[in-house]
N, CA, C and O atoms as a Tripos MOL2 file, in Angstrom:
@<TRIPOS>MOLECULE
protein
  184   183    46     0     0
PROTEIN
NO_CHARGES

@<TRIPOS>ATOM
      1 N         117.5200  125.8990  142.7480 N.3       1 UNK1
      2 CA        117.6500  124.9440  143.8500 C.3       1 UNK1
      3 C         116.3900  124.9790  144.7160 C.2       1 UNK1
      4 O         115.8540  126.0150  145.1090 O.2       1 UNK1
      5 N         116.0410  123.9290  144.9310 N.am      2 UNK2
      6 CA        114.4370  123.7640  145.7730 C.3       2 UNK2
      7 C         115.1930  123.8350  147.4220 C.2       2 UNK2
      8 O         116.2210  123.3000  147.8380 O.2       2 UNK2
      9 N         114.1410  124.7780  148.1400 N.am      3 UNK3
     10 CA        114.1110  124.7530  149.2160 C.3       3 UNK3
     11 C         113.9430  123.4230  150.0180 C.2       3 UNK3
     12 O         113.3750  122.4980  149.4380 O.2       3 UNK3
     13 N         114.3980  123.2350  151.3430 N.am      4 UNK4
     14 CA        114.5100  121.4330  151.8480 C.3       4 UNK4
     15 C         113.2280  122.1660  152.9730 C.2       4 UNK4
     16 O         112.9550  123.3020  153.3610 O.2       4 UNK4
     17 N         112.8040  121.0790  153.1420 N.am      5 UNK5
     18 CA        111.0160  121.0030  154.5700 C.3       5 UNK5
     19 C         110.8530  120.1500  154.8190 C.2       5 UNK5
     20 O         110.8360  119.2710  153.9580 O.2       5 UNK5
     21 N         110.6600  119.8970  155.9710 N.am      6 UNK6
     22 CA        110.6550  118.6310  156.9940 C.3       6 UNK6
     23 C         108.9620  118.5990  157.4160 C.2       6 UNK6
     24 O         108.2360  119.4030  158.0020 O.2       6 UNK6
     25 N         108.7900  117.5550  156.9420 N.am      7 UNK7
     26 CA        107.2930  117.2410  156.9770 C.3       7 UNK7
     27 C         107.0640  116.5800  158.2110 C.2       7 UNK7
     28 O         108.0760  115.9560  158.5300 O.2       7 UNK7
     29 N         105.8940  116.4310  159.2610 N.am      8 UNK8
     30 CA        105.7010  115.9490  159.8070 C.3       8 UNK8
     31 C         104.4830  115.5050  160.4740 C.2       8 UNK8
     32 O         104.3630  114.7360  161.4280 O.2       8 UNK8
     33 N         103.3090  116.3380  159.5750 N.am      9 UNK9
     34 CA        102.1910  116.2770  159.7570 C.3       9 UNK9
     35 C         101.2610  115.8020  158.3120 C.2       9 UNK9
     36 O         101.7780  116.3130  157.3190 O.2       9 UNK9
     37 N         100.4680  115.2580  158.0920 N.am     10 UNK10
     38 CA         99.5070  114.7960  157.4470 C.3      10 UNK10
     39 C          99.1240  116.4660  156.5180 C.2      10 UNK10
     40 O          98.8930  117.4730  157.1870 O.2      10 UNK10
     41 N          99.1160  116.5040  155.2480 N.am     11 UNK11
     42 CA         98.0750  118.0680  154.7920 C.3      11 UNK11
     43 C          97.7990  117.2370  153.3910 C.2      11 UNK11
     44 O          98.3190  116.2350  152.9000 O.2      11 UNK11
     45 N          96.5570  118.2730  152.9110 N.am     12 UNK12
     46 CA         95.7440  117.4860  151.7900 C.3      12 UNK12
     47 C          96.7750  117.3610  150.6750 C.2      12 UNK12
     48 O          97.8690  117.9250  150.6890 O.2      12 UNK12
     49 N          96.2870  116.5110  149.6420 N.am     13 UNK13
     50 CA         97.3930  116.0240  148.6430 C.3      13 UNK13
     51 C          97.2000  117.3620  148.1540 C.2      13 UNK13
     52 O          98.3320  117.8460  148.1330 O.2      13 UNK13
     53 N          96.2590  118.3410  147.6910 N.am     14 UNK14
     54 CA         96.6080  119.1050  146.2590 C.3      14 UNK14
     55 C          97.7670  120.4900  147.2150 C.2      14 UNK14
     56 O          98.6400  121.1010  146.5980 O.2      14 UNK14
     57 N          97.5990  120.6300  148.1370 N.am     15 UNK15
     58 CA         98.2160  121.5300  148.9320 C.3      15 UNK15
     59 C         100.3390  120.8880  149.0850 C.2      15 UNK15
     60 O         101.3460  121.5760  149.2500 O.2      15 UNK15
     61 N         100.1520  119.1550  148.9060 N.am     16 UNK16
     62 CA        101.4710  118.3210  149.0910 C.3      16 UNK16
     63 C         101.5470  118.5660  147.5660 C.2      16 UNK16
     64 O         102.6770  118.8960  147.2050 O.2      16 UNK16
     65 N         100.6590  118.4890  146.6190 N.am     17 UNK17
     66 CA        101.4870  118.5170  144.9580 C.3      17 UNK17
     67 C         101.9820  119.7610  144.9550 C.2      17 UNK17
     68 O         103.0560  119.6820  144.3590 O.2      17 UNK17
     69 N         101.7810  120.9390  145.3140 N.am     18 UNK18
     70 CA        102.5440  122.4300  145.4760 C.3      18 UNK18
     71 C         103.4400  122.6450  145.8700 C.2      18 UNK18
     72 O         104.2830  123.4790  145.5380 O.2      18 UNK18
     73 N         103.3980  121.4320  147.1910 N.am     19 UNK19
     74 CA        104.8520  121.9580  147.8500 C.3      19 UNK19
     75 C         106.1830  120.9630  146.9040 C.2      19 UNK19
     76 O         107.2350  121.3700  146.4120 O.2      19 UNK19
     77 N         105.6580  119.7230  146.9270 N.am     20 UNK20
     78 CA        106.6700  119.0200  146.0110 C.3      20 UNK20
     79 C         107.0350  119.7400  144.7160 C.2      20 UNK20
     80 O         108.0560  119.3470  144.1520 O.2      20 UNK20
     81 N         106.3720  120.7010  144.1860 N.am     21 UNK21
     82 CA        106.8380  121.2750  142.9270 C.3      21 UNK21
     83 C         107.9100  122.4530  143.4940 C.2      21 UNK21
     84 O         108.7040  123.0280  142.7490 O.2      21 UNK21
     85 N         107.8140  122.6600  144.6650 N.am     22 UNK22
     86 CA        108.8670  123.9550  144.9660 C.3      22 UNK22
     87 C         109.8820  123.8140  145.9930 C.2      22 UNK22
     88 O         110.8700  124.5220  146.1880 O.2      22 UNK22
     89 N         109.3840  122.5400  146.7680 N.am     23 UNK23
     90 CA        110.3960  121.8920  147.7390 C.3      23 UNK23
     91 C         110.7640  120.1140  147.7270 C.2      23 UNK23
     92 O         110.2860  119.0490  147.3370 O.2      23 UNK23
     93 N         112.1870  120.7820  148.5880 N.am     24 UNK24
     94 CA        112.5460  119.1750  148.5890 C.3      24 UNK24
     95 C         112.4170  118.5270  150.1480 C.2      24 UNK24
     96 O         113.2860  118.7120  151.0000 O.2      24 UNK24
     97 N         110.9310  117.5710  150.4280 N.am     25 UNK25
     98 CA        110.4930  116.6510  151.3180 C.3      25 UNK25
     99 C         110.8520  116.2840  152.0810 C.2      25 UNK25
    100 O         111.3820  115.3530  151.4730 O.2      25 UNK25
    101 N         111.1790  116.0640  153.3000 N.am     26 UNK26
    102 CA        111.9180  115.0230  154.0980 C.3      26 UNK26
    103 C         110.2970  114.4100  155.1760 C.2      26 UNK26
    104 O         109.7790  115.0770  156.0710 O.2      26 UNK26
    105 N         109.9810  113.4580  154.8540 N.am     27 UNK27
    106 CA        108.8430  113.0060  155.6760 C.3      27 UNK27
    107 C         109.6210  112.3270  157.1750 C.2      27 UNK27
    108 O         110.4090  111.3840  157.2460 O.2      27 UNK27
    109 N         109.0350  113.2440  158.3440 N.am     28 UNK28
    110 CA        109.5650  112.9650  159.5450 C.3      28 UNK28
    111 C         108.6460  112.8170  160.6040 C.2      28 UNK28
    112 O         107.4530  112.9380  160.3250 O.2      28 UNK28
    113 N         108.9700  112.5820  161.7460 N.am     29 UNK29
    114 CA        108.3620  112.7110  163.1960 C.3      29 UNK29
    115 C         106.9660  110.9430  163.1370 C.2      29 UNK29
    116 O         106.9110  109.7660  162.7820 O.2      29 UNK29
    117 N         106.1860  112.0120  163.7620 N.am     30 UNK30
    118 CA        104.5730  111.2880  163.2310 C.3      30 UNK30
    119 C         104.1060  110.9570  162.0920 C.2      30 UNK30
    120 O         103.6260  109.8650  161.7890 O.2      30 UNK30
    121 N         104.1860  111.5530  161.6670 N.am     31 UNK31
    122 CA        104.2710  110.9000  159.9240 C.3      31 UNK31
    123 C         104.5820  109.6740  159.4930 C.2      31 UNK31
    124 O         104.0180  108.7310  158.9380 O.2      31 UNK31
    125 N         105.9090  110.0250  160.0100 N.am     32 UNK32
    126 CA        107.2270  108.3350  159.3600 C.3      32 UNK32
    127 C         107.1840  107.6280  160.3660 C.2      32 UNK32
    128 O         107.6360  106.5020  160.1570 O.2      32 UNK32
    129 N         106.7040  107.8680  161.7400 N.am     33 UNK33
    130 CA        106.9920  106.6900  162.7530 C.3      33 UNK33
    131 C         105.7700  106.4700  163.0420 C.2      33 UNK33
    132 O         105.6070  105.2510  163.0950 O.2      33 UNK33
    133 N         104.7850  107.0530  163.2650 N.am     34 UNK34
    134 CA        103.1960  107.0450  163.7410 C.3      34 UNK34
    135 C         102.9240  107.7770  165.2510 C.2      34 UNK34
    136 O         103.6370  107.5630  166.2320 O.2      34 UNK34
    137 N         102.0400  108.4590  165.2420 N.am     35 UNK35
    138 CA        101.9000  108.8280  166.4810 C.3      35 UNK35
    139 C         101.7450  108.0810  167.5010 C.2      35 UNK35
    140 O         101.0650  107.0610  167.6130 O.2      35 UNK35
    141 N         102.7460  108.8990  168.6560 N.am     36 UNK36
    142 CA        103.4370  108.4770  169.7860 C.3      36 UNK36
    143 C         104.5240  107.7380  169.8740 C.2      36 UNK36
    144 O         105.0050  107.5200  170.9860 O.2      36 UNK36
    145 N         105.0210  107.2960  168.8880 N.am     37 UNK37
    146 CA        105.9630  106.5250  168.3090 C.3      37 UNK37
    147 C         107.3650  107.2480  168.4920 C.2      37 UNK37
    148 O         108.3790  106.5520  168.5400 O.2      37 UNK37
    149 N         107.4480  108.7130  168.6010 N.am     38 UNK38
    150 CA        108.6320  109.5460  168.2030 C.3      38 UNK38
    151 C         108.4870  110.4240  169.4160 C.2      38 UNK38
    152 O         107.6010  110.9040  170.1240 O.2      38 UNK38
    153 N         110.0730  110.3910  169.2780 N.am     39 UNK39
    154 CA        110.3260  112.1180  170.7030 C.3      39 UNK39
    155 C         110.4570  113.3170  169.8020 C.2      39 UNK39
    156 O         110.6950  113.1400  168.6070 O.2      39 UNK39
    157 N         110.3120  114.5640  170.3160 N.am     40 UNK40
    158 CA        110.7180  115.7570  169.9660 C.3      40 UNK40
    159 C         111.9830  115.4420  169.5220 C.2      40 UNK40
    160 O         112.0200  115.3130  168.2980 O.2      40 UNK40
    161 N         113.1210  115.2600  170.1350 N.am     41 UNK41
    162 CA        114.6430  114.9590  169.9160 C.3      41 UNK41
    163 C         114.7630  114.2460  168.3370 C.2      41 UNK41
    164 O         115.6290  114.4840  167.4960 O.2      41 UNK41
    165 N         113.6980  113.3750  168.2410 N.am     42 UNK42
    166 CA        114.5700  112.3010  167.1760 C.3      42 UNK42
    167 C         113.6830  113.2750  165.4740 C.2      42 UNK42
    168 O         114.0640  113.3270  164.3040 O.2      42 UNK42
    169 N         112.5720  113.8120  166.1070 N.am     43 UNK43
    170 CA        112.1080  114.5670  165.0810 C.3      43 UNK43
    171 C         113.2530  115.7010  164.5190 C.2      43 UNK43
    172 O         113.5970  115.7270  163.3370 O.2      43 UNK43
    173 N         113.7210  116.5180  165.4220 N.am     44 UNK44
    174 CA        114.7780  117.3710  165.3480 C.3      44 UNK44
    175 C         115.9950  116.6960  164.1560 C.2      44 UNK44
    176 O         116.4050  117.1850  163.1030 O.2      44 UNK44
    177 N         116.3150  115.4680  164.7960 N.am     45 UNK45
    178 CA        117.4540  115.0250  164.2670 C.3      45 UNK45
    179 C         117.1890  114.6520  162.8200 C.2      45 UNK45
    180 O         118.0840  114.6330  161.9750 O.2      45 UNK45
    181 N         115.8380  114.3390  162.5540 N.am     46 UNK46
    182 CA        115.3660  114.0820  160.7200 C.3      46 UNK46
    183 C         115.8830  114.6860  160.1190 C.2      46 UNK46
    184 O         115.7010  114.6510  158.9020 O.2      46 UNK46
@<TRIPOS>BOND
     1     1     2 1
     2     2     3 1
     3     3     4 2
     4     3     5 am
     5     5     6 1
     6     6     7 1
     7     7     8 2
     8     7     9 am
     9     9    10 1
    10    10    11 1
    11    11    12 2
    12    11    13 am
    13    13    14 1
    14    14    15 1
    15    15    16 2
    16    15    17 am
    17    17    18 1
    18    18    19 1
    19    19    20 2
    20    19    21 am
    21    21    22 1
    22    22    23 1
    23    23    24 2
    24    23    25 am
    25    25    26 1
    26    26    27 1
    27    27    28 2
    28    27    29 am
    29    29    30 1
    30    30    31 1
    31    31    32 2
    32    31    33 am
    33    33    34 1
    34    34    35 1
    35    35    36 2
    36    35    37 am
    37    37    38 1
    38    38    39 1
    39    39    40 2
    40    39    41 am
    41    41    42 1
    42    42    43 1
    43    43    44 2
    44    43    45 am
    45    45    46 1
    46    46    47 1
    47    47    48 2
    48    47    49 am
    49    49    50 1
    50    50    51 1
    51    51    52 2
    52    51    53 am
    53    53    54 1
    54    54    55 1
    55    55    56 2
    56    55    57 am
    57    57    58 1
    58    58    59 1
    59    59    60 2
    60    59    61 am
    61    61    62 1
    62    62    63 1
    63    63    64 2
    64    63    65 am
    65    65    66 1
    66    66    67 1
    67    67    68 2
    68    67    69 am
    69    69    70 1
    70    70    71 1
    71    71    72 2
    72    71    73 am
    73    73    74 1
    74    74    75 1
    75    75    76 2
    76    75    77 am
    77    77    78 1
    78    78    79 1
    79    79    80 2
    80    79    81 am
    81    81    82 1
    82    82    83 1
    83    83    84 2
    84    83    85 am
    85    85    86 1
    86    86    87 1
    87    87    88 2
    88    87    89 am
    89    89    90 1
    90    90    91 1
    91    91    92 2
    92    91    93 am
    93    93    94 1
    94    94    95 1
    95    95    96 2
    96    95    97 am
    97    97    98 1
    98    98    99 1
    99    99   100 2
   100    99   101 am
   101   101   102 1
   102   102   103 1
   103   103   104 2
   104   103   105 am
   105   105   106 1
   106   106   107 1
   107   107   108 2
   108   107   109 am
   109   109   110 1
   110   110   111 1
   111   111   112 2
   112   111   113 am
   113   113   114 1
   114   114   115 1
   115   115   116 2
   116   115   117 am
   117   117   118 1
   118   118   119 1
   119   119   120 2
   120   119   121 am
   121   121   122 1
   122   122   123 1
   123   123   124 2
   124   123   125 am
   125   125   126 1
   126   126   127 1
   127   127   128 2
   128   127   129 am
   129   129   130 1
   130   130   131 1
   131   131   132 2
   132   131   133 am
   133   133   134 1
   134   134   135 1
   135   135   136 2
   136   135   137 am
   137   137   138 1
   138   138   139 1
   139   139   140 2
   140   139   141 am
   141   141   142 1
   142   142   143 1
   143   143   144 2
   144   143   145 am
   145   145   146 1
   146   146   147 1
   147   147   148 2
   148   147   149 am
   149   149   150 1
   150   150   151 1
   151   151   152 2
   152   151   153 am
   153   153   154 1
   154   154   155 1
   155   155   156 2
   156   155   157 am
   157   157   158 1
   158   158   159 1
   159   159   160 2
   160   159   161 am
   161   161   162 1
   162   162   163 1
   163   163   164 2
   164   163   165 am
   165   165   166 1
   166   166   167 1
   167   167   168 2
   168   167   169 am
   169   169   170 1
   170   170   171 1
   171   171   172 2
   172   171   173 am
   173   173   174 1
   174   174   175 1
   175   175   176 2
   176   175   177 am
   177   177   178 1
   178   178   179 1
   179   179   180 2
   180   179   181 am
   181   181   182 1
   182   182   183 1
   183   183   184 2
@<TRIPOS>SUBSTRUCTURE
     1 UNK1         2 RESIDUE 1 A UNK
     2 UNK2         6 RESIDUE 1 A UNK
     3 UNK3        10 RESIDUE 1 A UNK
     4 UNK4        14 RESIDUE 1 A UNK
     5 UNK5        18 RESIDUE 1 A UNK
     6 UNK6        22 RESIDUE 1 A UNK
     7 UNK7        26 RESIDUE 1 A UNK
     8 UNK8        30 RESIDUE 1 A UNK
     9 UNK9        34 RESIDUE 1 A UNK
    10 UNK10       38 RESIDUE 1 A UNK
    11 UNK11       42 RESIDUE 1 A UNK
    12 UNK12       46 RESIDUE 1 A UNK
    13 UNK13       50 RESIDUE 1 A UNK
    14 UNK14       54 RESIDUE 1 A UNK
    15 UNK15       58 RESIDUE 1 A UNK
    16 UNK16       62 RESIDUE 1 A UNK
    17 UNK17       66 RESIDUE 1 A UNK
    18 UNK18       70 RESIDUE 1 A UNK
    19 UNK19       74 RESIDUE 1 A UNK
    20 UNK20       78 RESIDUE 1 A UNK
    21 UNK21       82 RESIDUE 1 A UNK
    22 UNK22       86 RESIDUE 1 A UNK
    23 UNK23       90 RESIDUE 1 A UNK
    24 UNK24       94 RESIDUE 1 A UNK
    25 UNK25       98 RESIDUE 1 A UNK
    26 UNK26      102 RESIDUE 1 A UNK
    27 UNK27      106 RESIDUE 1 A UNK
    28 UNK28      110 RESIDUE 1 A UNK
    29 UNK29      114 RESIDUE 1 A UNK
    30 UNK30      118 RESIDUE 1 A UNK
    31 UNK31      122 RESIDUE 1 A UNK
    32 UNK32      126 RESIDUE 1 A UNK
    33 UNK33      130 RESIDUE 1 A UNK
    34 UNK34      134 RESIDUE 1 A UNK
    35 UNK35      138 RESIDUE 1 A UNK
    36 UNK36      142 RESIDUE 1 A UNK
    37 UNK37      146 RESIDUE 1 A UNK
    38 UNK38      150 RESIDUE 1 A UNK
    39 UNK39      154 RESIDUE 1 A UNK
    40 UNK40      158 RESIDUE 1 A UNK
    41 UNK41      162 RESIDUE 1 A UNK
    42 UNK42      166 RESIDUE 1 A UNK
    43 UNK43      170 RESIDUE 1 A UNK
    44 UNK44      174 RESIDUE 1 A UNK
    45 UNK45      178 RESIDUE 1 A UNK
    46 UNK46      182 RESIDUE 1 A UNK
């Protein structure tokens, strides 16, 4: 069973192909909304 990680920052792809081989993704916060776009709160709730 792959570990779950809540992404929320930008990191280089070959460092993101590693983690996708050992975890399961949830792209959140700044990331998925764009910066300034998101509260602490709604990041939490991802």
């Amino acid at each position: 069973m792959k570990k779950k990680m809540a992404l929320c920052t930008p990191i280089p792809e070959k460092q993101m192909e590693y983690i996708l081989e050992q975890c399961e993704v949830t792209i959140c916060g700044e990331l998925k909304h764009g910066k300034g776009n998101v509260t602490e709160e709604m990041t939490r709730e991802e």
